[in-house]
N, C-alpha and C positions, 0 to 999 in steps of 0.2 A: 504494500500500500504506500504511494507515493503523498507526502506533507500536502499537494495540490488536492485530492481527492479526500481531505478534513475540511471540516468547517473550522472558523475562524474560533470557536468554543472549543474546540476539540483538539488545534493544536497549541490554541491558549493552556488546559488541561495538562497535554502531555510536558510542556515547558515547566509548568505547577509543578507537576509529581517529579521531577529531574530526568523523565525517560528521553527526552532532548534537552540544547540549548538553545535561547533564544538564537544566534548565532547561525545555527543548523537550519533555522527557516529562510533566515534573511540570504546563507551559499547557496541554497537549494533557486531561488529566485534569480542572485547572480548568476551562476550557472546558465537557468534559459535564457538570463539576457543576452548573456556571451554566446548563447547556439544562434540563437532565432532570433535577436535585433539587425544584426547588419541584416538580415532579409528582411524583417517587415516592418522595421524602422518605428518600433511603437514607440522610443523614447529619445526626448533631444538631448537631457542629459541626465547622463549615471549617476551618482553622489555615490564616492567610494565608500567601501565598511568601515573603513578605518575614521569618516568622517562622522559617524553615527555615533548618538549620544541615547542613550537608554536612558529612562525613566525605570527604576529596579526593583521597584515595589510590584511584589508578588502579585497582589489583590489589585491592579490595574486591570481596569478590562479587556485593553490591547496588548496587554506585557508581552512585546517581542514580536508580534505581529507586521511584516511589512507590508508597506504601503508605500503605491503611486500616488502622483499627484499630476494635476492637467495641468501646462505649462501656462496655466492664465493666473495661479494662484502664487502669490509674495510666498516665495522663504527664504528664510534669514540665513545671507553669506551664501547662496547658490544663484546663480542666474534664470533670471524667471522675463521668459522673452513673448509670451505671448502668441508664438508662434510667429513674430511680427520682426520685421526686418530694422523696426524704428527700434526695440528694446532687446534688440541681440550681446549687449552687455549689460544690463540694467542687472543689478544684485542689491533687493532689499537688503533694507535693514531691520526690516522687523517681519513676522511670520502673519499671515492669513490667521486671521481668528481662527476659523477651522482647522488649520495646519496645527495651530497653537494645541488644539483641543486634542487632535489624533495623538501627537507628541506628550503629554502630558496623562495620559491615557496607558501611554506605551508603546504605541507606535513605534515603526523604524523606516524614516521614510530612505527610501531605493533611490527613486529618481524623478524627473520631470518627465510626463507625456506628449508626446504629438498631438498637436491641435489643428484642426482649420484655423488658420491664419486670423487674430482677431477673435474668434468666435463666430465669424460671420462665413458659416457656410455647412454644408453635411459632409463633402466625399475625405477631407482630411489631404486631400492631395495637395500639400503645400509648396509653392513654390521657392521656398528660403530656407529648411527645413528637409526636405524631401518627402515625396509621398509614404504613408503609413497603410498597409496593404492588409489587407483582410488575409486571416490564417486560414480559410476554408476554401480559399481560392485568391490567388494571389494575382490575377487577372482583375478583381473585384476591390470596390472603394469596402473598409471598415464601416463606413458613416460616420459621422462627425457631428459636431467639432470634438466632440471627445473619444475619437478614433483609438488614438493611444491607448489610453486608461482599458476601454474594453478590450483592443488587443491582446493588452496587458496580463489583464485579468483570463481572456477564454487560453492564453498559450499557457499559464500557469508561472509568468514573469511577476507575478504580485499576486496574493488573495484576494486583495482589495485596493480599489482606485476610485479617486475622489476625480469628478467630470463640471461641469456646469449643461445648464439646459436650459434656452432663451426659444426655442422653437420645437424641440428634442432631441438637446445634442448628447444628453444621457439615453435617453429610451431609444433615440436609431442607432446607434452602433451597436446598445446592448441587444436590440433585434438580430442584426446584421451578423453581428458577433457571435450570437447565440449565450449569452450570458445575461444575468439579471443588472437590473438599470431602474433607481426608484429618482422620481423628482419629488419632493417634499409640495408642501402648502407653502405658497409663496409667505415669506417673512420667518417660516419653523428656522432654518439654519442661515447662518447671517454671511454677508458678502463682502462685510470687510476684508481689504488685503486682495482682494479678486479682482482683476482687470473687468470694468464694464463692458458690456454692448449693447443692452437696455436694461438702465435703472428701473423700468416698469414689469420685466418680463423675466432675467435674469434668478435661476435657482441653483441652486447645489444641491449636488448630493451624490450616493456609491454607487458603486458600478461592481460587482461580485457576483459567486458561482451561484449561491443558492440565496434565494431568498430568508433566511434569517440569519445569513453575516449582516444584509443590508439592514437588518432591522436592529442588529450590533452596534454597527458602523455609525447609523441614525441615530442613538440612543447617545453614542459619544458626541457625535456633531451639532444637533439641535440644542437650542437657548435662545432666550434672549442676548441681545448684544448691543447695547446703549451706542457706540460707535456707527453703526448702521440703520440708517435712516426708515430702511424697509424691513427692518427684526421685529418681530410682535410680540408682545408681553403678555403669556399666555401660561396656561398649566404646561409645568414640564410632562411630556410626552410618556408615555409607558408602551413603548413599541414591542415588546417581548412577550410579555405573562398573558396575555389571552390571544398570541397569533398560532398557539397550537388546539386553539379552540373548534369545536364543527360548526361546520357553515350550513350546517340542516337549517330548512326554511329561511334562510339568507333571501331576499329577493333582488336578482340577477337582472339585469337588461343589456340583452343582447343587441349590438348597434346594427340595423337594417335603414336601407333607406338608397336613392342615388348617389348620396354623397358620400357613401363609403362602397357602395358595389360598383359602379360606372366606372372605374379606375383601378381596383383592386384586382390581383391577380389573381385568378380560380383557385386554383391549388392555398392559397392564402386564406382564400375565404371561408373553402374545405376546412384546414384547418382549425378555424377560429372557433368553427360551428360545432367539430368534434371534441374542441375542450369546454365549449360550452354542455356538451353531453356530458362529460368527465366529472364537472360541475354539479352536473343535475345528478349523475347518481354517484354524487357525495351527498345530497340532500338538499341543495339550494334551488327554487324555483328558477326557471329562468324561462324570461317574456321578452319577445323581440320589441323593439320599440324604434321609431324612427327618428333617425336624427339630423336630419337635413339640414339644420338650423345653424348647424356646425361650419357649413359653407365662408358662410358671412364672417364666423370668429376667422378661422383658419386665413382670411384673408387681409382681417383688418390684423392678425399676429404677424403676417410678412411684412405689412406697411408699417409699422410700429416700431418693429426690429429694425428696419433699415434706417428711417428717420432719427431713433433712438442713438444708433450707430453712428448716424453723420454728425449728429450734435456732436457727440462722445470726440469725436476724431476730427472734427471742422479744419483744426489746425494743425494739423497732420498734413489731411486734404488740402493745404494751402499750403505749406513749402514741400512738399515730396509727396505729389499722388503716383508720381512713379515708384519709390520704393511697395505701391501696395500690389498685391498679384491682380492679373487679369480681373478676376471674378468678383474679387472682393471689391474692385476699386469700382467696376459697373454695379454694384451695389450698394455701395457707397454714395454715388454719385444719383443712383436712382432715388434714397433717400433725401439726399438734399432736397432734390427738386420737390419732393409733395406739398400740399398748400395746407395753410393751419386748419382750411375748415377741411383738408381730407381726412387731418388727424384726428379733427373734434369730430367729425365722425363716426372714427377706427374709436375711441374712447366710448362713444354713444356706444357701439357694437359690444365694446369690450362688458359694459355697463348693464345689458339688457341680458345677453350669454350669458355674464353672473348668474341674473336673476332666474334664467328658464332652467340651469342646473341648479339652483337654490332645491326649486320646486322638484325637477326629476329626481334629488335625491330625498326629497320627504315622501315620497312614494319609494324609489330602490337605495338598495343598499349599497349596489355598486354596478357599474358599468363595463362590460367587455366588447373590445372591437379587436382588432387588428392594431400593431404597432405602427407597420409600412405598409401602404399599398402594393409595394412592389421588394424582392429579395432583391441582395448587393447588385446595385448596376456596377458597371464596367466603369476604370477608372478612367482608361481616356477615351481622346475621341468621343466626348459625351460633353454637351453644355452642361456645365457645371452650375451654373442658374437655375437652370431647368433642371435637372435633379436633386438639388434641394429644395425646387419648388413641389413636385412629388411627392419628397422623401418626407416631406414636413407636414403633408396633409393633414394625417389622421393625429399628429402628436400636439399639432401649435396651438388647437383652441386650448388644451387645458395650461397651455402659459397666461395664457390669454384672462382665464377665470383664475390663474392659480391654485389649480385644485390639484390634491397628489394624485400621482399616476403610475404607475409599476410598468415595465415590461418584462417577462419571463420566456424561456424557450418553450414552445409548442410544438415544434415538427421542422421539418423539414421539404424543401420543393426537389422535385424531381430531379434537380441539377447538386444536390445535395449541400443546399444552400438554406439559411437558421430563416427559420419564423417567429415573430415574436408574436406574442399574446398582451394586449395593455388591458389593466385594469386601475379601473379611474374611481371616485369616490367623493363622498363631501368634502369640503375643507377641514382640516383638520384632523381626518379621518384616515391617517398612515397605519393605525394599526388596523383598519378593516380590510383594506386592500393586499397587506401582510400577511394577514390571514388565511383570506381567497386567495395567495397567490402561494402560500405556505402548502395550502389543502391543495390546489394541483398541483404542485411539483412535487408532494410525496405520493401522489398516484398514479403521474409518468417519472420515463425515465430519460428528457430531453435536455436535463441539466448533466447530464451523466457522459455527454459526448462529448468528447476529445479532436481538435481539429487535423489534419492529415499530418498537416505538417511537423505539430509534435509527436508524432506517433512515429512520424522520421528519422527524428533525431532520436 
């Protein structure tokens, strides 16, 4: 049994009893780095062992535990570039609140991840950087922006990896990837120390194998955070003690409608339908429901993002729009131009989407669709605009309402390429959808696959 195939409790445990050192987890990780990084490129940089500073206290939750981080996130004395050509020496001085949190915990963090450039994109093919290649075919984009981090995490380079998500750039690579990808309730974990791309939309959160590291991981990372303007001061979270609860008579809504079939590939939709079966005879109802309404979010979340973005970057975009890549820079640019009343708008939209999931969740419990419309496209030779105009469909309203949202492996397409399954939920309601996503993954076994390539090495 290889350290990759424990939960994040289990090789916490074995560290506890002395049957390993924390040490043993953190080579086993350098190791895959050293096989399988120069091919798929999931991390910009290493931070050597010998730079690692332990928190030693036994009863820490993460004691020894490593951890990625996406290179959009401040830590202290390593270089944290953003994926971005303007901060390819930029080395805080002081740690991401979050970072701060994992470290203190016990954490060890490995290295920085491969990002889409900015944050502002899905396929991760960065032009400053180098492209970060999906392990299940190496032809295929990861998804992004937090490419890396799921890399990371499905080759077995990290346990766990900290991502951001402003449209889903945690839940589509964790599809793509075939690994778990949770975005929080917009404000649960704070964003200080985090490079913006929209102060409005903008989440953190883990990227890991099974859904209850992530609700470890959550447990450590969520707070308040006075510093961060969008951190809510709220009950601290209890992600754990009722996610191995039954989901008998849970009530399910399965997403039906144009706006999730007209686009959506067969085999994807197959699948969505057969874990919503999975569902049912675990005991949860489950009633299709349409959601068409979704359109409108998904739409006013790309004008938002980009708008958000140009603000953020105006003066970037004014002495070096050349240093930005192709894609980003037409997106960039595409955001300047919108007019205030398109955004007061995209705000109305955002505004009213609130309120129509308000309502669909005092009726369900939670909500299942599909992650992606579509498995890994191809990394080139593909408008890179237009695939994360796609890619972002089915994920970007719930930035949009800020509601959590899970993605979990469900199967696989005929080209043996990861499906993801999202399950979405009230605000605030991380431990329902940890639950429901806890109760299907102990009754497939889609978290269980290994990508080609390490099976290689």
């Amino acid at each position: 049994m290889t350290y990759a195939s424990l939960t994040l409790s289990e090789q916490r445990e074995l560290i506890k009893s002395g049957q390993v050192h924390a040490s043993d987890l953190a080579e086993a990780c350098y190791r895959q780095i050293e096989r399988l990084n120069p091919t798929l490129n999931a991390f910009i940089t290493v931070i050597p062992p010998e730079e690692n500073k332990l928190e030693t206290k036994a009863h820490l939750p993460l004691y020894g535990i490593p951890a990625a981080i996406k290179d959009l996130y401040n830590t202290k004395g390593v270089r944290s570039t953003s994926g971005s050509k303007f901060f390819s020496e930029y080395i805080p001085s002081e740690d991401a609140h979050v970072v701060d949190k994992i470290k203190k915990a016990g954490g060890c963090i490995i290295g920085k991840t491969n990002t889409h450039e900015i944050a502002l994109g899905v396929t991760n093919n960065n032009p400053h950087y180098g492209a970060c290649l999906n392990p299940w075919n190496l032809t295929r984009t990861p998804g992004g922006s937090s490419g890396g981090s799921a890399v990371a995490v499905a080759t077995g380079m990290a346990p766990v990896a900290l991502g951001t998500d402003t449209g889903g750039s945690i839940r589509i690579p964790a599809s793509l990837c075939g690994v778990v990808g949770l975005k929080p309730t917009y404000g649960r974990v704070s964003l200080n120390g985090i490079m913006p791309l929209s102060w409005n939309l903008d989440h953190a959160g883990p990227l890991t194998k099974r859904v209850e590291d992530a609700a470890l991981i959550l447990q450590v990372i969520s707070g308040y955070d006075p510093k961060d303007p969008a951190s809510v001061k709220t009950l601290p979270g209890d992600f754990q003690s009722h996610m191995y609860d039954s989901i008998r008579d849970r009530k399910v809504a399965l997403a039906i409608g144009d706006f999730i079939e007209e686009v959506t590939d067969p085999e994807i939709l197959i699948a969505v339908r057969e874990s919503a079966n999975v569902l049912r005879s675990l005991g949860a109802e489950i009633h299709e429901l349409n959601v068409d309404f979704l359109r409108e979010a998904a739409l006013a979340n790309s004008l938002m993002t980009q708008a958000d973005g140009a603000a953020f970057h105006r003066e970037r975009m004014k002495e070096h729009p050349d240093w930005f890549g192709a894609d980003v820079r037409q997106r960039l640019e595409t955001g300047a131009g919108f007019t205030s009343s398109e955004y007061i708008l995209a705000r109305r939209t955002q505004a009213e989407t609130r309120r129509k999931c308000d309502i669909l969740f005092e009726e369900y419990d939670a909500l299942i669709l599909p992650t992606t419309p579509i498995s890994a496209p191809v990394l080139e030779g593909e408008d890179a605009v237009e695939r994360a105009r796609m890619l972002t469909r089915l994920t970007a309203p719930f930035n949009l309402t800020g509601l959590p949202a899970l993605s979990i492996p469900c199967g696989f397409t005929s080209e043996k390429l990861p499906i993801g399954l999202q399950i979405v939920s009230r605000a605030w309601n991380e431990s329902g959808v940890l639950r429901i996503g806890y109760a299907y993954q102990e009754a497939t076994n889609w978290h269980k696959e290994t990508p080609p390539i390490v099976k290689a090495a």
